[in-house]
CHARMM-style PDB file with segment names, atoms N, HN, CA, C and O in Angstrom:
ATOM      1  N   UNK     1      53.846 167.980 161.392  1.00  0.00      PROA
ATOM      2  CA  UNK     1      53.706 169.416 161.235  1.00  0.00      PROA
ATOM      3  C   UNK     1      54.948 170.099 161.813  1.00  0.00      PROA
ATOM      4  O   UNK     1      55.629 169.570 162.692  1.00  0.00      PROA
ATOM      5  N   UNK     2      55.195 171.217 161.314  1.00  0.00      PROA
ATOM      6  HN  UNK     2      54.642 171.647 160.600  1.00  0.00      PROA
ATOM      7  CA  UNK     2      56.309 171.967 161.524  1.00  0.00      PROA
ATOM      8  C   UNK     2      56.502 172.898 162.528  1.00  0.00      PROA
ATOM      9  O   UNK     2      56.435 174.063 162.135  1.00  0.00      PROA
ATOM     10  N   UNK     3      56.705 172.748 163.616  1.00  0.00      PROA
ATOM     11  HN  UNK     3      56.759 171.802 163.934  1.00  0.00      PROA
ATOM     12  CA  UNK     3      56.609 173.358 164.989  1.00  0.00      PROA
ATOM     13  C   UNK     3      57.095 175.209 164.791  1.00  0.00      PROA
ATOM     14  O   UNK     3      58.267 175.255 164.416  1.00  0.00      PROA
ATOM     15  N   UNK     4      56.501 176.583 164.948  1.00  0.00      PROA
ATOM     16  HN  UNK     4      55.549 176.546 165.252  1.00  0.00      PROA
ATOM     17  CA  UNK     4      56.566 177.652 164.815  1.00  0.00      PROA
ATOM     18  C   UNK     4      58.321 177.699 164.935  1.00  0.00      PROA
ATOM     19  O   UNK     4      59.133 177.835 164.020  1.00  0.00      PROA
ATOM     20  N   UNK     5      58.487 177.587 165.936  1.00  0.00      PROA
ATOM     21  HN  UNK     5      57.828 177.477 166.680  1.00  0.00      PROA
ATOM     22  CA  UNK     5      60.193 177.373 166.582  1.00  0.00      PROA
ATOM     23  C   UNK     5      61.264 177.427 165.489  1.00  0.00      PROA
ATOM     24  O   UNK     5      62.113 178.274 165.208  1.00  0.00      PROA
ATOM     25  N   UNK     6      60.917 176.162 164.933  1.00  0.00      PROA
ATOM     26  HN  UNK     6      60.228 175.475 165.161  1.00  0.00      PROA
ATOM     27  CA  UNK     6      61.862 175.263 163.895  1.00  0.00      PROA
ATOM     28  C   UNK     6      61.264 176.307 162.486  1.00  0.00      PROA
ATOM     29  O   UNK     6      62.194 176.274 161.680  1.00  0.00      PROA
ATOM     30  N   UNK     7      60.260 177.078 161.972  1.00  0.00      PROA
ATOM     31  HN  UNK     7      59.506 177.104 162.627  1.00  0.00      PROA
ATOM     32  CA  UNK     7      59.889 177.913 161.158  1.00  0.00      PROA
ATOM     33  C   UNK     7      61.116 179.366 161.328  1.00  0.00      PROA
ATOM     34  O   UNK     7      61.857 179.848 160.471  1.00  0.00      PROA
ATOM     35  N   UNK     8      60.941 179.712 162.645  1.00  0.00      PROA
ATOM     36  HN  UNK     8      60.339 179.321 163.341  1.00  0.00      PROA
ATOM     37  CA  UNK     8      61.388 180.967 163.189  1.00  0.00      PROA
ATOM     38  C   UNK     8      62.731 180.492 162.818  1.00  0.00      PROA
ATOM     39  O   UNK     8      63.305 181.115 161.924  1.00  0.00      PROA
ATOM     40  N   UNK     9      63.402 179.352 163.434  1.00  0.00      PROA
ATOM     41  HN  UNK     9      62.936 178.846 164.159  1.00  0.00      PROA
ATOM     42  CA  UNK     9      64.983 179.772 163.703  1.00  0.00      PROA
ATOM     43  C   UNK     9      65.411 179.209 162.021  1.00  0.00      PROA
ATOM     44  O   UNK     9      66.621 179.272 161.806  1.00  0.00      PROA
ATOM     45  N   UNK    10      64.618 178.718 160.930  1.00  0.00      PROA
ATOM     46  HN  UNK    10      63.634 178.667 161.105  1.00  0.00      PROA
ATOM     47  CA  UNK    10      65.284 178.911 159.828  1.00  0.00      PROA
ATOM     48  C   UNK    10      64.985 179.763 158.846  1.00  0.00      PROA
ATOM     49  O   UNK    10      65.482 179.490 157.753  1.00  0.00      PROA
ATOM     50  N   UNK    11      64.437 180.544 158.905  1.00  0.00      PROA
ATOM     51  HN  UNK    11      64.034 180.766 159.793  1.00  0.00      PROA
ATOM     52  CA  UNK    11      63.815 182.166 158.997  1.00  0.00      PROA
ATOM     53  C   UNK    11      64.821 182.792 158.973  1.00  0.00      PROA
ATOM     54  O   UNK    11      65.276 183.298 157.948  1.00  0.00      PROA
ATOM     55  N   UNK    12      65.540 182.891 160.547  1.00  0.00      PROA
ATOM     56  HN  UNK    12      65.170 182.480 161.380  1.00  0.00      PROA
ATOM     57  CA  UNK    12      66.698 183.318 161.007  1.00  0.00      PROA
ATOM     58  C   UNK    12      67.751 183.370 160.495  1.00  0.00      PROA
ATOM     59  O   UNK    12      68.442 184.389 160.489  1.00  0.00      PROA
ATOM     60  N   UNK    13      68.162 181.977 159.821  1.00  0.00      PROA
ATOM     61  HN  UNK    13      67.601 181.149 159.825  1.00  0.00      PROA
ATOM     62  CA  UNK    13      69.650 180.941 159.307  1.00  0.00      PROA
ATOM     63  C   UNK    13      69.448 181.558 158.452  1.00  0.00      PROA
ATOM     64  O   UNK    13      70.409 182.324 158.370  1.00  0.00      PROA
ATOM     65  N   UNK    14      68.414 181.860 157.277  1.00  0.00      PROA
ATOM     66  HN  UNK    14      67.633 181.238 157.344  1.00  0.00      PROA
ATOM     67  CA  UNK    14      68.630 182.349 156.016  1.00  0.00      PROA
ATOM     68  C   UNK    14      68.560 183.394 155.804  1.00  0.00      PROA
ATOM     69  O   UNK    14      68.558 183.769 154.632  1.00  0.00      PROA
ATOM     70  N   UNK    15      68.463 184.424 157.007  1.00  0.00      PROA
ATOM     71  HN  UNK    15      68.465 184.120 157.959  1.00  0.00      PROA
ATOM     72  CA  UNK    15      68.607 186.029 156.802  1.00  0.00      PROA
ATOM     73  C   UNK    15      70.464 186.123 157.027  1.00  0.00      PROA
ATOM     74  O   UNK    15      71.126 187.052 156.565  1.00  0.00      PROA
ATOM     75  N   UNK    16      70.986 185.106 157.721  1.00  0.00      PROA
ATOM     76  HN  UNK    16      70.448 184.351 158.096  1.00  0.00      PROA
ATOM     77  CA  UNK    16      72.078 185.457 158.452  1.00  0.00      PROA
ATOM     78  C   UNK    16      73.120 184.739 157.034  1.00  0.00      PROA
ATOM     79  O   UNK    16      74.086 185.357 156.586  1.00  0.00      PROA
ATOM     80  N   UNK    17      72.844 183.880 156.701  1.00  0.00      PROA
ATOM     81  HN  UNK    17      72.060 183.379 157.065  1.00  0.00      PROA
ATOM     82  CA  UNK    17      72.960 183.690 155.510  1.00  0.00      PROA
ATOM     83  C   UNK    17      73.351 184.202 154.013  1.00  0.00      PROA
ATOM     84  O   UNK    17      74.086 183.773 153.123  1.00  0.00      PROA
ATOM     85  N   UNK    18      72.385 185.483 154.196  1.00  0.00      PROA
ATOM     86  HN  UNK    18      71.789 185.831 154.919  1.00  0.00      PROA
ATOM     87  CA  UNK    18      71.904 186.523 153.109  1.00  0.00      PROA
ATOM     88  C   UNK    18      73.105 187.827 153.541  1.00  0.00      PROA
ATOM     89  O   UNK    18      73.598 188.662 152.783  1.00  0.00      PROA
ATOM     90  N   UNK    19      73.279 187.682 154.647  1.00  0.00      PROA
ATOM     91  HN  UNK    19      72.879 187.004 155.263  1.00  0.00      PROA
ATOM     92  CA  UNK    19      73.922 189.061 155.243  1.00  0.00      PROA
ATOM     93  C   UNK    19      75.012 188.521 154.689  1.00  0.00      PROA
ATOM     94  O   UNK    19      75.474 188.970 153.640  1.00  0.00      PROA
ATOM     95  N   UNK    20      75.586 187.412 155.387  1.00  0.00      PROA
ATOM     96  HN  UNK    20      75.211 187.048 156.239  1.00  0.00      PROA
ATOM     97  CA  UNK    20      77.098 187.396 155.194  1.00  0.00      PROA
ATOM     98  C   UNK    20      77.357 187.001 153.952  1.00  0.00      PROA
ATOM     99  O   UNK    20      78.561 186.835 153.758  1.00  0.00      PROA
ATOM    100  N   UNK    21      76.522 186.744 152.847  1.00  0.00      PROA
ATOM    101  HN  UNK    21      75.544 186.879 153.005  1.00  0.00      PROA
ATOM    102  CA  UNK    21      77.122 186.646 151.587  1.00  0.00      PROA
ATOM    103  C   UNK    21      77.170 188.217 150.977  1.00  0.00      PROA
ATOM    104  O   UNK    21      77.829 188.633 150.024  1.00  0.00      PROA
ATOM    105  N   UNK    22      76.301 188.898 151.802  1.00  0.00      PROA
ATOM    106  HN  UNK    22      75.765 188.560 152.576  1.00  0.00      PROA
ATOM    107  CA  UNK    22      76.569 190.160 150.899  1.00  0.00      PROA
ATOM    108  C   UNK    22      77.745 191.310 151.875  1.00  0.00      PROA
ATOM    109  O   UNK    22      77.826 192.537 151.825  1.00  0.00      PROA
ATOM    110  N   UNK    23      78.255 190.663 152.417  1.00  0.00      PROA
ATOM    111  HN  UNK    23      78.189 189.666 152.458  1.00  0.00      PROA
ATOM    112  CA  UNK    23      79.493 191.114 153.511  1.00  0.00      PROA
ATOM    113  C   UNK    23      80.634 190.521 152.574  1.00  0.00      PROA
ATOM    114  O   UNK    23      81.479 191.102 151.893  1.00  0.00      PROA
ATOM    115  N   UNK    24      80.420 189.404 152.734  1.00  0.00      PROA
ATOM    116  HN  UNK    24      79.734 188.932 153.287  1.00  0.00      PROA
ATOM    117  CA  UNK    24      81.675 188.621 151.824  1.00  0.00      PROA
ATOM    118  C   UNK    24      82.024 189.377 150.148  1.00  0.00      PROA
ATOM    119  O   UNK    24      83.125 189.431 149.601  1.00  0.00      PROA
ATOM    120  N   UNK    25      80.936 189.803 149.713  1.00  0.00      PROA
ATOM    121  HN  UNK    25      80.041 189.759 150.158  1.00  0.00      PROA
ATOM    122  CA  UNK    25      80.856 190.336 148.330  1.00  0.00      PROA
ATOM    123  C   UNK    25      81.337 191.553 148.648  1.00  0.00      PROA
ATOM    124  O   UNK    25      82.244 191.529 147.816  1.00  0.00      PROA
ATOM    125  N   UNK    26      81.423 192.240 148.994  1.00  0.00      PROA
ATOM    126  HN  UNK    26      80.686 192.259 149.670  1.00  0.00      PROA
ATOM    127  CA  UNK    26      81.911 193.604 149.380  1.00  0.00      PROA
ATOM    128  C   UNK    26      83.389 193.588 149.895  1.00  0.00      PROA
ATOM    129  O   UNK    26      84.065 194.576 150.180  1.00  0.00      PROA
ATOM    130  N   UNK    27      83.686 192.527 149.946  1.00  0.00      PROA
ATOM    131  HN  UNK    27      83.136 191.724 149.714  1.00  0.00      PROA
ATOM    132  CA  UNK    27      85.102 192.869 150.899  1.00  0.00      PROA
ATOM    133  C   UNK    27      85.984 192.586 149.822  1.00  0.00      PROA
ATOM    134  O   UNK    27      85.983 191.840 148.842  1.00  0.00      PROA
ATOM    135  N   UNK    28      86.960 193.683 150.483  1.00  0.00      PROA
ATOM    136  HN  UNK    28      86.960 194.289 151.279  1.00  0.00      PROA
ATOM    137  CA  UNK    28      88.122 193.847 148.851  1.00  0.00      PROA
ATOM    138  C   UNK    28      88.949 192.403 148.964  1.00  0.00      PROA
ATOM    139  O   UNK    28      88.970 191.689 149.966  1.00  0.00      PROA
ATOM    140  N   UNK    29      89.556 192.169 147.826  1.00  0.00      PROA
ATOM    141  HN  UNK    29      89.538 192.749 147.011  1.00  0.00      PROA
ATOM    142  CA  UNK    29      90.447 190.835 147.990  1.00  0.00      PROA
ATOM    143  C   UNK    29      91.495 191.679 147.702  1.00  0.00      PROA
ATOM    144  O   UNK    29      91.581 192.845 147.316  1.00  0.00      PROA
ATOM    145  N   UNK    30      92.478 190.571 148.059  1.00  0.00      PROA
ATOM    146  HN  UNK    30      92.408 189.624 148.373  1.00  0.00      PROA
ATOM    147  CA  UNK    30      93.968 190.960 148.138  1.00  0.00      PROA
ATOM    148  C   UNK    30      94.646 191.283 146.889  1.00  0.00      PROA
ATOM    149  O   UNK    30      94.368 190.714 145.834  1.00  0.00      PROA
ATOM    150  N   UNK    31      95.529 192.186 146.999  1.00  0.00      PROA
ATOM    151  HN  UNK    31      95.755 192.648 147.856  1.00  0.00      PROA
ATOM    152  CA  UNK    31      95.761 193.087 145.525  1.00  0.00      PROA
ATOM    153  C   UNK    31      94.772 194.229 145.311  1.00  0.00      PROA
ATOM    154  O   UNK    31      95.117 195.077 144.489  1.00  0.00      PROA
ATOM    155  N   UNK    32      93.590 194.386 145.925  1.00  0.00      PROA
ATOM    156  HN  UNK    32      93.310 193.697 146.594  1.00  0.00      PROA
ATOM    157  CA  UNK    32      92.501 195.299 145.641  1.00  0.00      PROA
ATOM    158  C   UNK    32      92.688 196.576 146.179  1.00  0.00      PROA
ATOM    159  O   UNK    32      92.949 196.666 147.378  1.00  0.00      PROA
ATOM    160  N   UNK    33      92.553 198.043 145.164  1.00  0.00      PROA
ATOM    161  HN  UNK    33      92.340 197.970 144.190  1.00  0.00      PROA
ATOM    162  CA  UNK    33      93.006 199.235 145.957  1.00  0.00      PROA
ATOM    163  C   UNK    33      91.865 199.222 147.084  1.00  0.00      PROA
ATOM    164  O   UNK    33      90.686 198.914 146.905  1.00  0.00      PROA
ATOM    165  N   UNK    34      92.410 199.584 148.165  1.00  0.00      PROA
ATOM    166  HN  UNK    34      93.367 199.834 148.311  1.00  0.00      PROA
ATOM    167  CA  UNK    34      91.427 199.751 149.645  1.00  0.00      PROA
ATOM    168  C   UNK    34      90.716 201.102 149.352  1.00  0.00      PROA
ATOM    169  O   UNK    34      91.107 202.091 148.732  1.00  0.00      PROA
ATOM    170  N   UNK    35      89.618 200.851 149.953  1.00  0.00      PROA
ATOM    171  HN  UNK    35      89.300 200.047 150.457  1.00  0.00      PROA
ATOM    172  CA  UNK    35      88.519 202.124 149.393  1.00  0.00      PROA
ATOM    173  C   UNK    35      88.990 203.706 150.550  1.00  0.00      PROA
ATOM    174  O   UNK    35      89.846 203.655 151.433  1.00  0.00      PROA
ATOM    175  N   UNK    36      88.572 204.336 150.371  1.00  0.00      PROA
ATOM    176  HN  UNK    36      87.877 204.378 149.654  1.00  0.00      PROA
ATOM    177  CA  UNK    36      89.002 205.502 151.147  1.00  0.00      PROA
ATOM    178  C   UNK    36      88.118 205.542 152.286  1.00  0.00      PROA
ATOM    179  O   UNK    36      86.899 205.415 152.167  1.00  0.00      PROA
ATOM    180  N   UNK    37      88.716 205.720 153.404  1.00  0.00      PROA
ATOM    181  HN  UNK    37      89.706 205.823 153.500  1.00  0.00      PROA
ATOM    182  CA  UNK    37      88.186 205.627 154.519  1.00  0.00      PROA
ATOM    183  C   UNK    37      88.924 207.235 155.823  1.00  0.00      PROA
ATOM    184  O   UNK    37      89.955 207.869 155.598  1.00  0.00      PROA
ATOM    185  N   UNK    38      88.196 207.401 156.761  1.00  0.00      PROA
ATOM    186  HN  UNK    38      87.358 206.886 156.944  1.00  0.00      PROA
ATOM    187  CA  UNK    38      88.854 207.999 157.674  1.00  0.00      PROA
ATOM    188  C   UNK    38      89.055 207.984 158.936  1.00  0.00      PROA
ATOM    189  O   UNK    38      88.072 207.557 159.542  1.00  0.00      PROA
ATOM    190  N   UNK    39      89.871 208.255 159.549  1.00  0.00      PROA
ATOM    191  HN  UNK    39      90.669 208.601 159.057  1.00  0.00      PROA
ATOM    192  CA  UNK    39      90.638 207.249 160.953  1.00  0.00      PROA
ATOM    193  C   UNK    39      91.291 208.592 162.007  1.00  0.00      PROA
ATOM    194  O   UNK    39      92.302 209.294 161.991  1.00  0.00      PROA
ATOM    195  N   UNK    40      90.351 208.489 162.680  1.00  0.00      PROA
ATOM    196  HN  UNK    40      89.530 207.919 162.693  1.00  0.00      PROA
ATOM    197  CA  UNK    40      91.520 209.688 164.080  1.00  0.00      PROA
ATOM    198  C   UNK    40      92.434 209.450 164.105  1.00  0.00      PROA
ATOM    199  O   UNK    40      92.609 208.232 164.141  1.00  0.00      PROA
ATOM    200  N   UNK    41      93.706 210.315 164.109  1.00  0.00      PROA
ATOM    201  HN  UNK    41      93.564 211.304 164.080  1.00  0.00      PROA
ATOM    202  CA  UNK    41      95.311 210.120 164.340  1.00  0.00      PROA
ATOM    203  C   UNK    41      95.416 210.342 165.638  1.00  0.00      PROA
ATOM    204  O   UNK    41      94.541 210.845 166.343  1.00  0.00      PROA
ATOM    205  N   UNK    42      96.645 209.920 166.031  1.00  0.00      PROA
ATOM    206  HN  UNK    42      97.355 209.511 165.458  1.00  0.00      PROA
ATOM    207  CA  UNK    42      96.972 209.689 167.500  1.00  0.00      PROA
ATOM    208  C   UNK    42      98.845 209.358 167.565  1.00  0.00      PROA
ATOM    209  O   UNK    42      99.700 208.664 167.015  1.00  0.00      PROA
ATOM    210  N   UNK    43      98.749 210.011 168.244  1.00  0.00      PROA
ATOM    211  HN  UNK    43      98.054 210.575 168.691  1.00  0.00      PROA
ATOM    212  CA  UNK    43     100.507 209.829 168.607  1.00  0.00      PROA
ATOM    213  C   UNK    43     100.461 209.306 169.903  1.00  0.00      PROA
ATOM    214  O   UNK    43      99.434 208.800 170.356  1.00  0.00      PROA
ATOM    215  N   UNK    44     101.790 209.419 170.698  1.00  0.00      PROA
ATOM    216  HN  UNK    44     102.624 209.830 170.330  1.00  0.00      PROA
ATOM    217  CA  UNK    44     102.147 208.806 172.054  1.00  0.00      PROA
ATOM    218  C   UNK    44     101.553 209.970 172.841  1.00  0.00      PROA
ATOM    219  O   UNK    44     101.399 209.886 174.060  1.00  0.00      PROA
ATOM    220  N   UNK    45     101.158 211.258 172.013  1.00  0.00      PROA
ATOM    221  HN  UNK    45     101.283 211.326 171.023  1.00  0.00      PROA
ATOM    222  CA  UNK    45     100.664 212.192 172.909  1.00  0.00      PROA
ATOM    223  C   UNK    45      99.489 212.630 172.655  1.00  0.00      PROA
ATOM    224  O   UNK    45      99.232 213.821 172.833  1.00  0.00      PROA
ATOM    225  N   UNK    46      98.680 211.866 172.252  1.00  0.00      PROA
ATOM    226  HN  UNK    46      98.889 210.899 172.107  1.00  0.00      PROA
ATOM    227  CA  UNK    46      97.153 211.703 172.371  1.00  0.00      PROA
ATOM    228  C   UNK    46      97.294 212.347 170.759  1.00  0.00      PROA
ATOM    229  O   UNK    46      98.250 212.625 170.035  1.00  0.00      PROA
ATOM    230  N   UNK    47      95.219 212.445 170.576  1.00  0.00      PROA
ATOM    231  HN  UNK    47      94.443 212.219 171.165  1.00  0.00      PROA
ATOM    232  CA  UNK    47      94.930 212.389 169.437  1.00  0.00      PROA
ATOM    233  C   UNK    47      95.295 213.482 168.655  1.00  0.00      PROA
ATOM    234  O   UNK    47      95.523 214.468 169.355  1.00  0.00      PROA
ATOM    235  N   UNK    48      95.445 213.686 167.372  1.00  0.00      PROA
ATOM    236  HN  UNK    48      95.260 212.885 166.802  1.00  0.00      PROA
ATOM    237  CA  UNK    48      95.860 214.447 166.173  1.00  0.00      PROA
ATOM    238  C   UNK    48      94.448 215.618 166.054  1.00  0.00      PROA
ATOM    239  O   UNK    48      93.257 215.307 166.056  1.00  0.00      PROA
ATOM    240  N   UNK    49      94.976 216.859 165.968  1.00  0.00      PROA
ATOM    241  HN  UNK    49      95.944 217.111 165.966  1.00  0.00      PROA
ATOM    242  CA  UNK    49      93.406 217.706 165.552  1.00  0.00      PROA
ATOM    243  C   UNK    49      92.616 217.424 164.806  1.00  0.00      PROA
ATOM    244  O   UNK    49      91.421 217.644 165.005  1.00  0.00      PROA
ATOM    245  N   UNK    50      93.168 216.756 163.551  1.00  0.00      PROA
ATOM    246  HN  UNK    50      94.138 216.577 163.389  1.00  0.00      PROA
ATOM    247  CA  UNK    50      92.645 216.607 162.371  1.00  0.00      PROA
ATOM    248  C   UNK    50      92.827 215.388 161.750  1.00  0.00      PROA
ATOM    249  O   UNK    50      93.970 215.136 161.370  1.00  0.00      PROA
ATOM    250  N   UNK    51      91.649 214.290 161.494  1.00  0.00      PROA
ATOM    251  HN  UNK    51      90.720 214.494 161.802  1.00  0.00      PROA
ATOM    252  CA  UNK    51      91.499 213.418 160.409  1.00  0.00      PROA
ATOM    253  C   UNK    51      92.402 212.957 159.942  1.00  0.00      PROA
ATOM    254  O   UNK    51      93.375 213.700 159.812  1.00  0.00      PROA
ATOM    255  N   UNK    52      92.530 211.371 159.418  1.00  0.00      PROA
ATOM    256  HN  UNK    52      91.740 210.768 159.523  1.00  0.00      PROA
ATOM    257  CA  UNK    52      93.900 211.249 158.440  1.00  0.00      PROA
ATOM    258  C   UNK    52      92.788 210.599 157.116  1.00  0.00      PROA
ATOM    259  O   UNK    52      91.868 209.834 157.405  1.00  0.00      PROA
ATOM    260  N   UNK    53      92.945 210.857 156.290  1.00  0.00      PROA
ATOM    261  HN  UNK    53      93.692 211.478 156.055  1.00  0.00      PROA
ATOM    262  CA  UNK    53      92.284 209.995 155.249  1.00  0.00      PROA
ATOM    263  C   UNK    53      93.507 209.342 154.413  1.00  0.00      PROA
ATOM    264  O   UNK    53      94.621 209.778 154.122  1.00  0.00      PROA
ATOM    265  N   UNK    54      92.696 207.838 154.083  1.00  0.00      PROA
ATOM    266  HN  UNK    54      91.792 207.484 154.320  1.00  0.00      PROA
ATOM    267  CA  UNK    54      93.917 207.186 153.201  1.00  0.00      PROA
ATOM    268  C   UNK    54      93.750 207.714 151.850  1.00  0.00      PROA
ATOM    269  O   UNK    54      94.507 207.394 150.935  1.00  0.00      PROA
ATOM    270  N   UNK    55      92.831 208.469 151.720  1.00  0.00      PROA
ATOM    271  HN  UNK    55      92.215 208.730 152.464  1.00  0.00      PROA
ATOM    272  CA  UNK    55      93.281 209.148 150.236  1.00  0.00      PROA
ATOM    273  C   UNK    55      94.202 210.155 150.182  1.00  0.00      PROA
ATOM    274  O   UNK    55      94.493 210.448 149.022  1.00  0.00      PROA
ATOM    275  N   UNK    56      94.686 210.702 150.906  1.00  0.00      PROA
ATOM    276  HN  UNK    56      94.450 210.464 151.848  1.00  0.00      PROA
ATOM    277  CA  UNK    56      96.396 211.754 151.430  1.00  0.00      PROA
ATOM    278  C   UNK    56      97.548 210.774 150.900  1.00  0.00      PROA
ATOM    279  O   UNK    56      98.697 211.060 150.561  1.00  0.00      PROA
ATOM    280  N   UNK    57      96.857 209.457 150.932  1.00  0.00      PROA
ATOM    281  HN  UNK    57      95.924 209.226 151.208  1.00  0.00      PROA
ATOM    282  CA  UNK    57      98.484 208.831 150.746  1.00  0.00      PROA
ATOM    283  C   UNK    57      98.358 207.847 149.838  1.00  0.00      PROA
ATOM    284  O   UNK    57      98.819 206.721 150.028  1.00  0.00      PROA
ATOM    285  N   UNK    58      97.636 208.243 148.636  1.00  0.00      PROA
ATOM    286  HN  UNK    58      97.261 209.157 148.482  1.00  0.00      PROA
ATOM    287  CA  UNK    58      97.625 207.384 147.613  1.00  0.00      PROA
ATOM    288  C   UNK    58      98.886 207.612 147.095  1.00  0.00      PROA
ATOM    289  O   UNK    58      99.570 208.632 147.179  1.00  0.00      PROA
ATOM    290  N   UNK    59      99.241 206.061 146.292  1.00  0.00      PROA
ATOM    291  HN  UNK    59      98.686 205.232 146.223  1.00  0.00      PROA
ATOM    292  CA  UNK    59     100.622 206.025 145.523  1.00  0.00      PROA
ATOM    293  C   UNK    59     101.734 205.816 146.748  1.00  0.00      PROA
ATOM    294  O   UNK    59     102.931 205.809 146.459  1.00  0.00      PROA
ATOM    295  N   UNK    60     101.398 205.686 147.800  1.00  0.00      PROA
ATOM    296  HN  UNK    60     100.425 205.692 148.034  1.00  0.00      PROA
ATOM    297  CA  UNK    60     102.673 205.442 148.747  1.00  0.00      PROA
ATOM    298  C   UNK    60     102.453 203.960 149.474  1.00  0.00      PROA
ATOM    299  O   UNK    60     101.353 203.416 149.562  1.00  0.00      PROA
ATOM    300  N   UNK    61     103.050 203.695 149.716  1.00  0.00      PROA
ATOM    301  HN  UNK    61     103.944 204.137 149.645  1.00  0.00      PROA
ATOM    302  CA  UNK    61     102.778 202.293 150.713  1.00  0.00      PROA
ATOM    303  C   UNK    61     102.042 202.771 152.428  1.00  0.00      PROA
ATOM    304  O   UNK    61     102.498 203.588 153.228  1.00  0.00      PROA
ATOM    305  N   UNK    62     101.189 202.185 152.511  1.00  0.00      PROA
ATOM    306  HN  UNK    62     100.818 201.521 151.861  1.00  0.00      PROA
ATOM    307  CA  UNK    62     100.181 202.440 153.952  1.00  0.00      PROA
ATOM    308  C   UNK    62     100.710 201.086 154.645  1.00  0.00      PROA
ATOM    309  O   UNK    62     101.531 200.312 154.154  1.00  0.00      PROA
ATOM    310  N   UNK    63     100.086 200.967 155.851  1.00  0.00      PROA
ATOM    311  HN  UNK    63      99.418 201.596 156.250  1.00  0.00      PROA
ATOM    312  CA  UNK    63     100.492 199.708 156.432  1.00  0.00      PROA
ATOM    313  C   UNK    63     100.008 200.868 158.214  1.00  0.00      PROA
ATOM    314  O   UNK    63     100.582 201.681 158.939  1.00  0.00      PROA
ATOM    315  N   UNK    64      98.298 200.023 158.101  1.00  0.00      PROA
ATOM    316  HN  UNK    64      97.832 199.363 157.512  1.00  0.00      PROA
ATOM    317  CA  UNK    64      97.792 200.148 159.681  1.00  0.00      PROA
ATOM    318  C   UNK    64      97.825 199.129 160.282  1.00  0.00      PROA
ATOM    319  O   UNK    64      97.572 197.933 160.135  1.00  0.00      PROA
ATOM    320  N   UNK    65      98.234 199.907 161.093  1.00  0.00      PROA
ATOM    321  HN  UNK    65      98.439 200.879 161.212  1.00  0.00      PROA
ATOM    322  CA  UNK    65      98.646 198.914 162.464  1.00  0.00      PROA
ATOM    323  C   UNK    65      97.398 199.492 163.933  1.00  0.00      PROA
ATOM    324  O   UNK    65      97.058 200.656 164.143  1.00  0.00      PROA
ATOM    325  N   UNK    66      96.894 198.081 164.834  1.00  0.00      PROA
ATOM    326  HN  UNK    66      97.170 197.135 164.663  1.00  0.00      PROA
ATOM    327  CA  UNK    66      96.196 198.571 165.561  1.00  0.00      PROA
ATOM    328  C   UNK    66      96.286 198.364 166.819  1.00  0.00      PROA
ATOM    329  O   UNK    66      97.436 197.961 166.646  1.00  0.00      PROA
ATOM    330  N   UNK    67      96.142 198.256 167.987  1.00  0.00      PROA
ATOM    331  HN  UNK    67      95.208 198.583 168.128  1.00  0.00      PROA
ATOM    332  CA  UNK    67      96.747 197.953 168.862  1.00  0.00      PROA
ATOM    333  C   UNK    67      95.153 198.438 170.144  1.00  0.00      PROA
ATOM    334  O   UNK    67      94.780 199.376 170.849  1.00  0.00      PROA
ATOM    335  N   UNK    68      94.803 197.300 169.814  1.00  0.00      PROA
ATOM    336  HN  UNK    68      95.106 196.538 169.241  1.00  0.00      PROA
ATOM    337  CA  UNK    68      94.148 197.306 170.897  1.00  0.00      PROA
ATOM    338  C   UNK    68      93.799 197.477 172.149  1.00  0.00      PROA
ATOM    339  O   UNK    68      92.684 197.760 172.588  1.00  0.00      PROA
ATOM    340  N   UNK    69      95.236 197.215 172.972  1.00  0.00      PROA
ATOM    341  HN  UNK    69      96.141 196.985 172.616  1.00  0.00      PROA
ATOM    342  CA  UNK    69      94.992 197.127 174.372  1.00  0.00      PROA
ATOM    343  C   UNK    69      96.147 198.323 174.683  1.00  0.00      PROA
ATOM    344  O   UNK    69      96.944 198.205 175.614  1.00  0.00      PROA
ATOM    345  N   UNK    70      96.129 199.500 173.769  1.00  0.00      PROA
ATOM    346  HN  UNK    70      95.482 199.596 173.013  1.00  0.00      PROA
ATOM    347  CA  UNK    70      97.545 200.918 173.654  1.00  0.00      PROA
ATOM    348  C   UNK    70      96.198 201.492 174.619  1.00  0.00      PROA
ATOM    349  O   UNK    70      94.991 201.519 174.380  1.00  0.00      PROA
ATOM    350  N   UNK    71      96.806 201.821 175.513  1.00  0.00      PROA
ATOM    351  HN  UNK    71      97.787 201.799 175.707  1.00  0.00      PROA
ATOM    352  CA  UNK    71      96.511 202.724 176.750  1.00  0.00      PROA
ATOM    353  C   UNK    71      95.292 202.347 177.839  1.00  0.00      PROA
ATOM    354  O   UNK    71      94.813 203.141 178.649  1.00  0.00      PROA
ATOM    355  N   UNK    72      95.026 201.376 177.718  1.00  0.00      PROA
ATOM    356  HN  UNK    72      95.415 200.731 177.061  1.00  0.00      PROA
ATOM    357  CA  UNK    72      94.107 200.731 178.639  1.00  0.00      PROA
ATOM    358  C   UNK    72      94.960 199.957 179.591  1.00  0.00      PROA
ATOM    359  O   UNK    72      96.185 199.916 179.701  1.00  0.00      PROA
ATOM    360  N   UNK    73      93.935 199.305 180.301  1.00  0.00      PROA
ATOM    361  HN  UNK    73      92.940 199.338 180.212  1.00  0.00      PROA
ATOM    362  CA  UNK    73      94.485 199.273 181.978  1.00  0.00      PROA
ATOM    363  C   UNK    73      94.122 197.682 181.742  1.00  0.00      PROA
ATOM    364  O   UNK    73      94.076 197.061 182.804  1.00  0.00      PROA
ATOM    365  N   UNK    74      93.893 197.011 180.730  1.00  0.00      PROA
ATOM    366  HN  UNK    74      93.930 197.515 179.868  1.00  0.00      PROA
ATOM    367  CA  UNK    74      93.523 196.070 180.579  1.00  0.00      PROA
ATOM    368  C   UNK    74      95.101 195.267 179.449  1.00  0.00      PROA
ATOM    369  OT1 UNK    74      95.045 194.103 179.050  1.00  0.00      PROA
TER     370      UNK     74
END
């Protein structure tokens, strides 16, 4: 007999399963126009008033860059 446990944790496997194939399906491949999104701006002197959307700069070359550890103490 099939112990509840071993029911539960492949229960589990096949929800996690289900997610990341429909994560994987969604994600643009390379060559693919990137969907429009929006991103706080920020200079060396803190953040921008206003929004940047990558739809402002369709038809130009983009290229984000991120930088994780920019102004932390870490």
């Amino acid at each position: 007999m099939i112990s509840r446990g071993i029911i539960t944790a492949l229960t589990v496997t096949a929800l996690v399963a289900v997610t990341a194939g429909r994560l994987l399906a969604q994600m643009p491949k390379v060559g693919d126009m990137a969907p429009d999104f929006t991103l706080k701006g920020s200079t060396k002197d803190g953040l921008l008033p206003k929004p940047i959307h990558l739809a402002d700069f369709r038809g130009q070359t983009v290229v984000l860059a991120f930088f994780p550890k920019s102004r932390t103490k870490g």
